[in-house]
C-alpha positions in Angstrom: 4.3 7.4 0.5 7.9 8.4 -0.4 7.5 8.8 -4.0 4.2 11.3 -3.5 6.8 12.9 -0.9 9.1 13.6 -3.1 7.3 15.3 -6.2 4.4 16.7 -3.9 5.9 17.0 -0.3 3.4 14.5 1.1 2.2 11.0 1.1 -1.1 10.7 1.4 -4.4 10.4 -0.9 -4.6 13.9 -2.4 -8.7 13.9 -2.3 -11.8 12.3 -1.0 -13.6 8.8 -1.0 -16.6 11.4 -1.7 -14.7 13.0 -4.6 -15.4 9.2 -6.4 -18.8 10.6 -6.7 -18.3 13.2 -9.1 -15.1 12.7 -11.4 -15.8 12.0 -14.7 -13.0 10.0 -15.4 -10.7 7.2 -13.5 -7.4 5.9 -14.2 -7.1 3.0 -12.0 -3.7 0.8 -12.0 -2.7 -2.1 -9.5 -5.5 -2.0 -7.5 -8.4 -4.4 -7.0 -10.7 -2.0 -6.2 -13.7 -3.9 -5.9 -12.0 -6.7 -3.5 -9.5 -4.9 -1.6 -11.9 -1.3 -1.4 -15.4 -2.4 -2.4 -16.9 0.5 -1.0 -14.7 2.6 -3.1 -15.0 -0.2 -5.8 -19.0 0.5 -5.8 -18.4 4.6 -6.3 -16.5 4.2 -9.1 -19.0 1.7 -10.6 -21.7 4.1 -10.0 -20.0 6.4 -11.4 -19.5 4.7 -14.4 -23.3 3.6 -14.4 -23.6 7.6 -14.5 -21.1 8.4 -17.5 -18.2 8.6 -16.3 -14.9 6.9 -18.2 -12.7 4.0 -16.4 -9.4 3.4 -17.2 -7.9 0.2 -16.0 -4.2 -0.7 -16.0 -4.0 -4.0 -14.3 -2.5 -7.4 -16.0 -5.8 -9.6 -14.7 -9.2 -9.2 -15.8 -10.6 -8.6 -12.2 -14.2 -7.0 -11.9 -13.5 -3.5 -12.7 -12.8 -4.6 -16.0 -16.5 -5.2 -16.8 -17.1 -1.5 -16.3 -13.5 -0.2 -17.9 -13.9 1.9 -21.2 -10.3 0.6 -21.8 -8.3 -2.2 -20.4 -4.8 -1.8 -20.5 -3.3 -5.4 -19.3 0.6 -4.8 -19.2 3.2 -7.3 -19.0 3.8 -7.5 -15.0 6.0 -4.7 -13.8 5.9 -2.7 -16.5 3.5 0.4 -15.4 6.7 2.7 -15.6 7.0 2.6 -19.3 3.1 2.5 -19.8 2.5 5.4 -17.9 5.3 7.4 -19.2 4.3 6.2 -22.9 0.7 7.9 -22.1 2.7 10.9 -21.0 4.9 10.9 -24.4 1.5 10.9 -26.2 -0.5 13.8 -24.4 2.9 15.9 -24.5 3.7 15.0 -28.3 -0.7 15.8 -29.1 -0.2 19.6 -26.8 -2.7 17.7 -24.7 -0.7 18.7 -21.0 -2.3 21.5 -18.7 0.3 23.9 -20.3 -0.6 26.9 -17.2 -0.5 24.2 -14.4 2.9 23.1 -15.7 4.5 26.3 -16.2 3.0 27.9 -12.8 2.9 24.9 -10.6 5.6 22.6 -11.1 9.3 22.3 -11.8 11.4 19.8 -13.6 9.1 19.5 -17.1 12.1 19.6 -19.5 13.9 16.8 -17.8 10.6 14.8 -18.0 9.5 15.8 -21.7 13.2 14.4 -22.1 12.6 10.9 -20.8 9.2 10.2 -21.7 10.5 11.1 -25.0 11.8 7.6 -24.9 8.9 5.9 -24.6 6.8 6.0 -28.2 3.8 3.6 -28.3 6.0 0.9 -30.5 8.7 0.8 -27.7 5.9 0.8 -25.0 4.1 -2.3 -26.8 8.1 -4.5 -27.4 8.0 -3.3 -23.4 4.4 -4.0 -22.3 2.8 -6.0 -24.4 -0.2 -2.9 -24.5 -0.8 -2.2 -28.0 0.2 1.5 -29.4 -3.4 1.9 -30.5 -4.7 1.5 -27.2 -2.0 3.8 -25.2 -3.1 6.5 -27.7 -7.2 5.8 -26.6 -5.3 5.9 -22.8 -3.6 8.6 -23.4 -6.7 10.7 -24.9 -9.0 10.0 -22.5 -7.3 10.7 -19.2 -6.0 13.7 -21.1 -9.5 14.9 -22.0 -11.3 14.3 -18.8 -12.0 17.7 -16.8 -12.0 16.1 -13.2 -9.4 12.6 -13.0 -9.2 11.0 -10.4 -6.1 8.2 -10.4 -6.3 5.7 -7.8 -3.7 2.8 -7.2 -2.6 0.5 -4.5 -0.2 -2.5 -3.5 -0.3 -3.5 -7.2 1.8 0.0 -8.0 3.9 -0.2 -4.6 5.3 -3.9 -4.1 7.7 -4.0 -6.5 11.2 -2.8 -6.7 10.6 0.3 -8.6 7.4 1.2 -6.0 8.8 4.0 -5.4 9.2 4.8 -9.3 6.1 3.6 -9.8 4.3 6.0 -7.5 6.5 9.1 -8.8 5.5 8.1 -12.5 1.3 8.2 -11.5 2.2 11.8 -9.9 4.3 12.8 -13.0 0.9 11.8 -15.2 -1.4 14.0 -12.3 0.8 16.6 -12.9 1.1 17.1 -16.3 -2.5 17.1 -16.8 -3.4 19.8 -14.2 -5.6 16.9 -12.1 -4.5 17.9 -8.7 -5.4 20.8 -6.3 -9.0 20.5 -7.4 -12.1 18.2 -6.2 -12.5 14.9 -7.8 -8.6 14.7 -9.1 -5.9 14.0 -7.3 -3.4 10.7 -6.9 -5.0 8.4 -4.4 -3.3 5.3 -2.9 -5.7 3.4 -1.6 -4.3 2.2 2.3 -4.0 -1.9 2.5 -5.7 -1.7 6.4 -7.8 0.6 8.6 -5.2 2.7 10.1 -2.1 2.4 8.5 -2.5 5.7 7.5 -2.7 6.9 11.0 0.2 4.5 12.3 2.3 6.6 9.6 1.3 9.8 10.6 2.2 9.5 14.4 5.5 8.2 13.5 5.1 4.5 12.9 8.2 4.8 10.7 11.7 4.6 10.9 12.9 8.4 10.1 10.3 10.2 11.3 7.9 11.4 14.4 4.2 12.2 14.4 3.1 14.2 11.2 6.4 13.8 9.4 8.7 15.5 11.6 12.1 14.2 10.5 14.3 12.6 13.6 17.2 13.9 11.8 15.8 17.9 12.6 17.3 19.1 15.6 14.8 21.4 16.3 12.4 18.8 15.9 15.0 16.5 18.3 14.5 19.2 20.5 10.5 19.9 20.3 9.9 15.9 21.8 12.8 15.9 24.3 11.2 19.5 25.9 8.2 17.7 26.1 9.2 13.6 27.2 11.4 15.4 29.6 14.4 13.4 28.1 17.7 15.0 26.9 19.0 11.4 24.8 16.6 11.3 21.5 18.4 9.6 18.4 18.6 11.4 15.4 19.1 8.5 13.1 17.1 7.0 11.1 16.2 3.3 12.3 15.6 0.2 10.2 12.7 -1.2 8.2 11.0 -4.3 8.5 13.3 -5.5 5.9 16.0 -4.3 7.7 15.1 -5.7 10.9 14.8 -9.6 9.3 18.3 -9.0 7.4 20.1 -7.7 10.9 18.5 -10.3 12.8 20.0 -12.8 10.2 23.3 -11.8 10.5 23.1 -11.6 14.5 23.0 -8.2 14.7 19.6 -7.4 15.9 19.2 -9.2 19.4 15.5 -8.6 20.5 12.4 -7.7 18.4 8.6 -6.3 19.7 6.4 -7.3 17.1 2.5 -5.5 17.4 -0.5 -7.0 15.2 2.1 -8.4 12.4 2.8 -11.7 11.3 5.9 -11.4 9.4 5.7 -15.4 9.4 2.7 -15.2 6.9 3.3 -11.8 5.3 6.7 -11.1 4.6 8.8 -12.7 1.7 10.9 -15.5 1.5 9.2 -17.3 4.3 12.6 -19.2 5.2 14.8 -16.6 5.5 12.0 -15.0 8.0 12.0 -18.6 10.2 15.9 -18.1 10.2 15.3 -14.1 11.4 13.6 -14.8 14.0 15.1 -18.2 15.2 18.2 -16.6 15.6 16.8 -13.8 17.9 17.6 -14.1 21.6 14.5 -12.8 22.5 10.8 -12.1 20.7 7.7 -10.2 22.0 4.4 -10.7 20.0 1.5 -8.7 20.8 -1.9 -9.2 19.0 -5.5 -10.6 19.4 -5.1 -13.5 18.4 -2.2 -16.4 18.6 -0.4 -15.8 14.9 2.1 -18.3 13.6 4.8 -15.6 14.3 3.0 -15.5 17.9 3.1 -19.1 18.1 7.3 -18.3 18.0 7.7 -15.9 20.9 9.3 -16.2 24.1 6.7 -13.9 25.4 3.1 -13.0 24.0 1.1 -10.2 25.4 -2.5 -10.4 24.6 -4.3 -7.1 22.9 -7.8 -5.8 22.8 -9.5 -5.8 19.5 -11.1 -2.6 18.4 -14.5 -3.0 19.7 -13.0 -3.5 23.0 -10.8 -0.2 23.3 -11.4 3.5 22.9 -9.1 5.2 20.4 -9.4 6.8 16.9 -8.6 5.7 13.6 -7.2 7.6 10.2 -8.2 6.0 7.2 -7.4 6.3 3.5 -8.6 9.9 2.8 -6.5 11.5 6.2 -10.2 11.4 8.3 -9.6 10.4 11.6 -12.5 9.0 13.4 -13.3 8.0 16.4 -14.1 4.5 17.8 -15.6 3.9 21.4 -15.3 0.7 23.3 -18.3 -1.6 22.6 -17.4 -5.2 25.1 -14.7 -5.8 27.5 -11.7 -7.0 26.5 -11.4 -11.2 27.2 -8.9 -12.3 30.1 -5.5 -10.5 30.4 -6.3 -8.5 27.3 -5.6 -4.5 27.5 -5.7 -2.2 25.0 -2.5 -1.4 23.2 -1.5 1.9 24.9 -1.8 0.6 28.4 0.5 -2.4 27.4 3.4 0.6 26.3 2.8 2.5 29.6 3.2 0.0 31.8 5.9 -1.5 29.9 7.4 1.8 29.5 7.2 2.8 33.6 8.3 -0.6 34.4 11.8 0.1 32.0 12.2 3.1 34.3 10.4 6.2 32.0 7.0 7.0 33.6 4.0 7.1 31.1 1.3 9.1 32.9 -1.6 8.9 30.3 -4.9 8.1 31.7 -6.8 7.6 28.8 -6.2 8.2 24.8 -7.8 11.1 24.9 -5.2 12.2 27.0 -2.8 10.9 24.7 -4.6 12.8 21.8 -3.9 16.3 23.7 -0.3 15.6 23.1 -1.0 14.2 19.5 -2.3 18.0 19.0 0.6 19.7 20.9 3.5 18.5 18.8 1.9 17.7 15.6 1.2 20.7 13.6 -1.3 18.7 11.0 -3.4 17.2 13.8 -3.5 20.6 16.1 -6.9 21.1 15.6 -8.2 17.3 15.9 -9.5 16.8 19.3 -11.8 14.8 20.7 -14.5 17.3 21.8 -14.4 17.7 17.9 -14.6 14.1 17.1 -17.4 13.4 19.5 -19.6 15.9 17.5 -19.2 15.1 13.5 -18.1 12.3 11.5 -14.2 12.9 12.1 -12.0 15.6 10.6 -9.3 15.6 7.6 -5.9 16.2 8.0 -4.0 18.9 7.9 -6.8 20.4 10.6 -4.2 23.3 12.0 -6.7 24.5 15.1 -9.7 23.9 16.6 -11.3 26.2 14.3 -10.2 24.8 10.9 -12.9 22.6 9.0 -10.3 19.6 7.8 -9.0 20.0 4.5 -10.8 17.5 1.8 -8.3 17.8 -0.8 -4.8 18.6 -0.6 -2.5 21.3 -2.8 -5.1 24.1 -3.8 -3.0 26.5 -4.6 0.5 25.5 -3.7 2.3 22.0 -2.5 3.3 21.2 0.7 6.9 21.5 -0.9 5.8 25.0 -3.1 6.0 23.5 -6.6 5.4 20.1 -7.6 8.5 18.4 -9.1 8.6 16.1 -11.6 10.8 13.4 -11.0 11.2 11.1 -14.7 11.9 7.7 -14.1 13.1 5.2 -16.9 11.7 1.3 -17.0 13.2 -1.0 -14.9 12.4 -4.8 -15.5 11.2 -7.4 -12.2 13.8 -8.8 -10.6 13.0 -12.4 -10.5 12.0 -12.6 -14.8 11.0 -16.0 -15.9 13.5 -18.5 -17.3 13.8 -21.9 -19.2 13.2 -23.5 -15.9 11.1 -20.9 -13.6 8.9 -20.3 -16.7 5.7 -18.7 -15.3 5.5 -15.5 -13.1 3.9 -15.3 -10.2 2.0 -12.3 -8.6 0.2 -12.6 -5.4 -2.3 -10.3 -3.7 -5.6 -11.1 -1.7 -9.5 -11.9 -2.2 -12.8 -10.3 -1.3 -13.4 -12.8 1.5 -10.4 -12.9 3.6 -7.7 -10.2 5.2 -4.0 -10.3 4.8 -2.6 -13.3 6.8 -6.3 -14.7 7.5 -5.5 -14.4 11.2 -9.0 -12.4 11.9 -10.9 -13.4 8.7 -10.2 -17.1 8.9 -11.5 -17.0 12.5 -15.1 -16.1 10.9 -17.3 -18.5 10.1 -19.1 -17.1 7.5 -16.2 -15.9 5.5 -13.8 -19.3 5.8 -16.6 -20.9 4.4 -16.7 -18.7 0.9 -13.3 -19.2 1.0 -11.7 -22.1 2.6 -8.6 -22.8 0.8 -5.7 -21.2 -1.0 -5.7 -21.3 -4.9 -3.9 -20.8 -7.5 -5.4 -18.8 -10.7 -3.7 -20.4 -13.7 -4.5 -19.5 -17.5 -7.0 -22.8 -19.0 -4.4 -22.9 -22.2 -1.4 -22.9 -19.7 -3.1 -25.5 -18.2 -3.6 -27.9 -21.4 -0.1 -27.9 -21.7 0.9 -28.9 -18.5 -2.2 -31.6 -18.4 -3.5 -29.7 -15.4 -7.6 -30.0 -14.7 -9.3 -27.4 -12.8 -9.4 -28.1 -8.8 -6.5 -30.3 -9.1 -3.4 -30.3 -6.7 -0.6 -28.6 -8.2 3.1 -28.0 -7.1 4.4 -24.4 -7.2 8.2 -24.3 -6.8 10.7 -20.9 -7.1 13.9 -20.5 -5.9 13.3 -20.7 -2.4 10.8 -23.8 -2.2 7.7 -25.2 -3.0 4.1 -25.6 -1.8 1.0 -27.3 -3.0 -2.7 -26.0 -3.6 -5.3 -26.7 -6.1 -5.4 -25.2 -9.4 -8.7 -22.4 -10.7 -8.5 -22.2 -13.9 -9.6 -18.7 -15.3 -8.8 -16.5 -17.8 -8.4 -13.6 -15.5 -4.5 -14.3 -15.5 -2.9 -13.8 -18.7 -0.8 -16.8 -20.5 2.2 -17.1 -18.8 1.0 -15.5 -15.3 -0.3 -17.4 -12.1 -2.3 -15.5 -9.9 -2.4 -16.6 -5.8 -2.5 -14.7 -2.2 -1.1 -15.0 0.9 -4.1 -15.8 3.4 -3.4 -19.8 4.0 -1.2 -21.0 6.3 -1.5 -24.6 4.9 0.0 -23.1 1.7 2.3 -20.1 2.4 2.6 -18.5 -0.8 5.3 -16.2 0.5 7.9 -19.4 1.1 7.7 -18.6 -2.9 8.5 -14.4 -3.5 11.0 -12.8 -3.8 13.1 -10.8 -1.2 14.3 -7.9 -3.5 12.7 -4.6 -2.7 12.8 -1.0 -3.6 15.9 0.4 -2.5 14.1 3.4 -1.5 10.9 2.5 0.7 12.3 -1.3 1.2 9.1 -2.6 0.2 9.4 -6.4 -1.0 8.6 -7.5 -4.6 5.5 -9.4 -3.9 3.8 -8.9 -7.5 6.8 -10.3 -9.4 8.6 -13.4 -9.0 9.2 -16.6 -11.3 8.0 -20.3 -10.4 7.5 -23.8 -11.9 4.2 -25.2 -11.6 3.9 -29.6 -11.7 0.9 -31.5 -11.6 0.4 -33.6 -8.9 -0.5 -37.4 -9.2 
């Protein structure tokens, strides 16, 4: 979200999940489309079916590359220098949208400057992509009339995310494929509604709809309206943050709602040690998570189906979502656990329902002012930014201008993963999840159906790697990195690359993230998860 910020002035997916439909061309790089967003997975393969060209960047061969024109698999953490070497190309061939460029955006010389680094032959030393193949890359996205590029945690979890996600905007923008149907940079949301969590200020610097805290006008716009004069205008920590100050003693207390830092964030130690050293730890969820388990107090959720509320998904469409069952014993919905908790610290919270909370939502939040739930009850939701009650939702963003006026290209140089395999951590590790399960399993390992497909973690290893090590598939191994070890059979496949394990984080019997790597983007402070290097021994 911050790099698409930056060079557009917003971070969200530019266009459509119905815009899939109709592009005739897809670059799509660290996402496993067909796993993580199989209903998005299944219009792009349809597409394809149609005539339309797939370009996939990804270092495994996951499904998508059964229907990719072109497979690009790069070294891990090196789409930086890929992308900008397909940038060198279509600038160096005239291939750019010349009249976009020059009308729309700012900052091309710098960029022509940089990506003038990166020929094919230094992209391949960098890579491992052959210069032949950038140049077919490079053509094709370059040709295509309507591109679509689509990417996810594979681009973002790394310590040049933010980089990363400025680069794929750099590539829309010099190619003209924004501001138009079936075009557009699309990161593809990891859950339901973290797009909605972001946009009503589920971040550190900012309230609902992206209204900096540091704005005193914007201080002032929620104060009038709480009825409080004592707002902060500073920006508050991360997640990252959070675990580091709680380390070091500095953060006493910590409210944790439907996360499970225990399972899902990196470095599993230092998190026991986090929140250990707290003096006091709230967990609320559905169900009792291992970071749950920890908590001095626990305050029991409703689930979705047993709540009213809306939802915004990946393409900025809230919806809305109607209580189906009753929530189980204590349960409540989320919002009545805030009120009450809220009166009871001595500020009153007078909502009565969520609706009521939506009239708010559309009061101070200029891109939701039009979103209400009369509105909702009657369609199939409405796109964001909806600016009154009579505005249809906007499915595509930047028509004719950017949120910011011009586009700006911001050139970044390659930066290597932290954490690079050595003589003894000789293989690199890059986690993710699979079709079957959800994040941490804490849902998804609760059904039967899918535990069964799935009941164990795994770790993908290359069938040559394995003939050196004397490994057999289904056999225990030992992973080790830096900050421990754990154990889980071996699949061998050659969806990793030589050199590259493949496992995800779902299994609490074998914690993949007591193995990643801490570092993160100095920017959004999102961990290196897809980059980190291990030893791998067979077990006797």
């Amino acid at each position: 979200m911050v790099g698409l910020a930056a060079t557009f002035g917003s971070g969200a997916m530019t266009n459509s999940i119905n815009d899939f439909d109709d592009a005739d061309m897809f670059l799509v790089i660290g996402s496993n489309t067909t796993s993580q967003h199989p209903l998005i997975g299944s219009r792009i393969i349809n597409a394809v079916k149609r005539g339309a060209k797939l370009l996939l960047i990804d270092p495994r061969e996951i499904q998508l590359a059964e229907f990719a024109d072109l497979h690009l698999r790069q070294n891990i953490g090196t789409d930086v220098a890929v992308l900008n070497g397909i940038m060198n190309i279509i600038i160096e061939e005239g291939l750019y949208d010349k009249e976009f460029v020059e009308t729309r955006t700012e900052g091309f010389d710098q960029l022509k400057e940089i990506v003038g680094k990166y020929p094919p032959r230094v992209v391949e030393k960098i890579s491992g992509v052959k210069a032949t193949d950038l140049k077919k890359a490079a053509l094709m996205y370059a040709k295509a009339k309507k591109a679509m590029l689509a990417y996810a945690m594979g681009i973002t979890q790394h310590t040049t995310g933010v980089d990363n996600v400025k680069t794929c905007a750099n590539l829309a923008m010099l190619t003209g494929n924004l501001g138009r149907p079936s075009t557009g940079v699309n990161p593809l949301r990891g859950q339901n509604n973290v797009q909605g969590a972001c946009d009503m200020g589920g971040l550190p610097n900012v309230y609902s709809g992206y209204q900096p805290v540091t704005d005193a006008a914007v201080k002032k716009k929620f104060e009038d309206a709480w009825g409080v004069a004592t707002l902060d205008d500073k920006v508050g920590l991360t997640i990252t943050d959070m675990m580091m100050a709680a380390q070091k003693g500095e953060l006493k207390a910590l409210y944790v709602m439907g996360e499970n830092p225990l399972m899902s964030d990196p470095d599993t130690s230092h998190i026991e040690q986090a929140l250990s050293n707290l003096d006091f730890l709230v967990v609320q969820d559905i169900f009792l998570s291992e970071t749950a388990a920890k908590a001095d107090v626990v305050l029991p959720a409703a689930s979705f189906a047993e709540k009213d509320g809306t939802y915004t998904n990946t393409e900025r469409r809230v919806q809305l979502s109607g209580q189906a069952v009753s929530p189980p014993g204590l349960a409540r919905p989320d919002w009545q656990i805030i009120c009450e908790l809220s009166t009871l610290a001595g500020y009153t919270m007078n909502y009565k329902s969520p609706a009521d909370i939506m009239k708010e939502i559309n009061a101070l939040t200029p891109s939701y002012a039009g979103i209400t739930y009369e509105r909702l009850e009657r369609g199939h939701g409405l796109q964001w930014p909806c600016i009154n009650e009579e505005h249809p939702g906007t499915p595509y963003l930047h028509k004719d201008k950017f949120s910011k006026g011009k586009g700006t290209f911001m050139p970044c140089e390659f930066k290597p993963v932290a954490e690079m395999p050595d003589a003894e951590y000789d293989f690199m590790l890059t986690t993710g999840r699979i079709y079957y399960h959800y994040h941490t399993g804490t849902m998804t390992r609760r059904t039967s159906i899918l535990e069964r497909e799935a009941p164990a973690a795994l770790v993908e290893i290359n069938p040559e790697d394995a003939k050196k090590l004397g490994i057999k598939n289904n056999e225990t191994v030992e992973l080790t990195s830096r900050r421990g070890s754990i154990r889980l059979k071996a699949e061998l496949t050659k969806r990793v690359p030589q050199n590259v394990i493949f496992s995800t984080f779902h299994f609490h019997e074998a914690p993949v993230n007591i193995l990643t790597n801490p570092a993160y983007d100095p920017i959004a402070k999102i961990p290196e998860y897809k980059g980190c290097a291990v030893k791998i021994r067979r077990c006797a």
